[in-house]
C-alpha positions in Angstrom: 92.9 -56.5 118.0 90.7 -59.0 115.8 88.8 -59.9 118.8 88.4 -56.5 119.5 86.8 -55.5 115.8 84.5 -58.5 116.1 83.1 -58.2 119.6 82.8 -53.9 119.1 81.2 -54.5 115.6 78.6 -56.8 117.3 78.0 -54.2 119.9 77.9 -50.8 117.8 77.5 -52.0 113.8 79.1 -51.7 111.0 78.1 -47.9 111.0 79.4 -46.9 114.3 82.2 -48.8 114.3 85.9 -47.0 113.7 89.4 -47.9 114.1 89.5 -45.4 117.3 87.2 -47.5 118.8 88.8 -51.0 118.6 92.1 -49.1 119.2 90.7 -48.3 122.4 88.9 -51.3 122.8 92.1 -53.5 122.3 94.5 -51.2 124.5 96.4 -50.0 121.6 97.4 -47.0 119.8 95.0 -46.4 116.5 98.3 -46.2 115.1 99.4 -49.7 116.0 96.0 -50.6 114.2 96.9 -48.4 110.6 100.3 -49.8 110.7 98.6 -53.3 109.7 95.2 -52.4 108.8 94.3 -49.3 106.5 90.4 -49.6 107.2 87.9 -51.1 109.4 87.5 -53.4 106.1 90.9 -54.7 106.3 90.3 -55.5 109.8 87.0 -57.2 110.1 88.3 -59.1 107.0 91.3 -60.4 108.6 89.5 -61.5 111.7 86.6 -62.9 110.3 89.0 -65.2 107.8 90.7 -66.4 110.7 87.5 -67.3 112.8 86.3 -68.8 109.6 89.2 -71.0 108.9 89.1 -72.7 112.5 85.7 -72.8 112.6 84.2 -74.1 109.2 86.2 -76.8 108.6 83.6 -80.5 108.7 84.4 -83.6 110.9 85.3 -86.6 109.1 83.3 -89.5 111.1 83.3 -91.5 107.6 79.5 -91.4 107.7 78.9 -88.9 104.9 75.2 -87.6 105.7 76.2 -87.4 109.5 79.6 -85.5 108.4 76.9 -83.4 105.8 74.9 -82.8 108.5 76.6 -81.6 111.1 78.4 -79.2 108.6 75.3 -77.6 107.6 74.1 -77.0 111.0 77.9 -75.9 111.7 78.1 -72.9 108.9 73.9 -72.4 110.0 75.1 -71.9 113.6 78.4 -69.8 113.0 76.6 -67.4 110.4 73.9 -66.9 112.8 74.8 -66.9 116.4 78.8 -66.1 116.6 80.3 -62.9 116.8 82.1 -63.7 113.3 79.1 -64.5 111.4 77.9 -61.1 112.6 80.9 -59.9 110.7 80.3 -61.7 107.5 77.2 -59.9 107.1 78.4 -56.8 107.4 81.2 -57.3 105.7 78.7 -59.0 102.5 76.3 -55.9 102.7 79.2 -53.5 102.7 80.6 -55.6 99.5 77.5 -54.5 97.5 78.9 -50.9 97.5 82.7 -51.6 97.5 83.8 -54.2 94.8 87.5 -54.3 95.9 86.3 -55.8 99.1 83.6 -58.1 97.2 87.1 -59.3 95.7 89.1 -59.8 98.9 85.9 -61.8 100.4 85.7 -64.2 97.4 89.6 -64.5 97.3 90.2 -64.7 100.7 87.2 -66.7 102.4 84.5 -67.8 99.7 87.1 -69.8 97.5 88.1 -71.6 100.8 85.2 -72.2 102.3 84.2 -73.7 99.0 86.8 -76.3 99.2 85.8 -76.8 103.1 82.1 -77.5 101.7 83.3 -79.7 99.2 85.6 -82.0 101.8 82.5 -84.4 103.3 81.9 -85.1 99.3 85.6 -85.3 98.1 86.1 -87.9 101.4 83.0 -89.8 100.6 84.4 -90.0 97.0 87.7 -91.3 98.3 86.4 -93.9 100.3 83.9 -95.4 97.4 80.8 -94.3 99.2 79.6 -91.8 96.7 80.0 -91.8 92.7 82.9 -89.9 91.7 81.2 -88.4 88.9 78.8 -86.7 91.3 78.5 -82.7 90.8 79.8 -81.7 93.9 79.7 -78.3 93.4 76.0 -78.7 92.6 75.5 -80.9 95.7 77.6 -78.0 98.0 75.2 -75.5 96.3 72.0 -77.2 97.0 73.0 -77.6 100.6 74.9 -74.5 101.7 73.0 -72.1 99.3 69.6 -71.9 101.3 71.4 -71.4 104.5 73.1 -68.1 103.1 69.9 -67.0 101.3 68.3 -67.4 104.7 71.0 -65.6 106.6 71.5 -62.9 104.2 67.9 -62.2 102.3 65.1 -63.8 103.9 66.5 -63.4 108.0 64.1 -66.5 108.1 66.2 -69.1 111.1 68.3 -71.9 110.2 67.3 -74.7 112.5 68.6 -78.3 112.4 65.7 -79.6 111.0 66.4 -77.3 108.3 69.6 -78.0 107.3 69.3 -81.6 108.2 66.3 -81.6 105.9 68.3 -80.0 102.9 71.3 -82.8 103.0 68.5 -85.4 103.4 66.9 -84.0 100.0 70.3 -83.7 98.2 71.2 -87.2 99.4 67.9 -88.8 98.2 68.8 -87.6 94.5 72.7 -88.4 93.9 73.3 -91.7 92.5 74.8 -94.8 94.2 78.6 -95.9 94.2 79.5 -97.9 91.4 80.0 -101.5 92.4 82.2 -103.8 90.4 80.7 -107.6 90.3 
């Protein structure tokens, strides 16, 4: 039934998309659909936070700008190109005009995708290749920020020389490990 929301919201929109329609997409009852979801909301939120959690999660190669990297291009690529991304759009326009979803996507996805764009750091940290007393929040914003204002405002693409160019910047201005002597 997830599969069903995302790949009939991708075909129809948001707009023209109803729970008769991935009832009948899915081979199910519209009841079988009310009895977990109450709205197309509940649905495309649940799906999308599933695709999300398996797909968002960064490698751990113990080369931090390669890990960086590749994460960046990851959430570009998934935001832009997949069936899910599709749904976090429409699910973040629809949260302009409905704040009890604008709650259940920050609870339920932003707050964990946070700590997924925080891992390459908090590893890199662990392993005495970056200063622990680095701003990592300010490092995830300066990396993952532009992607989403691209994606959501400016519709301008996310290429890899993009995002590899944004972790390059951010790399160039946090400070070295400490070394003891």
């Amino acid at each position: 039934m997830l599969e069903a929301a995302d790949d009939l919201l991708v075909e129809v929109g948001y707009a023209r998309l109803t729970i008769e329609g991935i009832a009948e997409r899915a081979g199910v009852a519209k009841q079988t659909i009310y009895r977990w979801w109450p709205s197309k909301n509940d649905i495309l939120m649940d799906a999308f936070v599933q695709d999300a959690a398996e797909a968002l999660i960064p490698s751990d190669s113990a080369d931090l700008r390669q890990d960086l990297r590749a994460h960046a291009r990851n959430v570009a690529v998934f935001l832009t190109e997949s069936d899910a991304g599709a749904v976090f759009r429409a699910l973040t326009a629809q949260a302009q005009h409905d704040p009890a979803l604008a709650t259940r996507l920050r609870s339920e996805h932003l707050g964990k995708q946070r700590g997924y764009d925080r891992l390459s750091f908090e590893r890199a940290v662990a392993r005495g290749a970056l200063d622990p007393g680095v701003d990592i929040d300010l490092a995830v914003d300066q990396i993952v920020g532009p992607i989403y204002y691209r994606v959501l405002v400016t519709g301008q693409a996310t290429p890899p020389a993009f995002t590899d160019a944004l972790v390059d910047a951010v790399l160039a201005h946090l400070p070295p490990p400490h070394t003891e002597a």
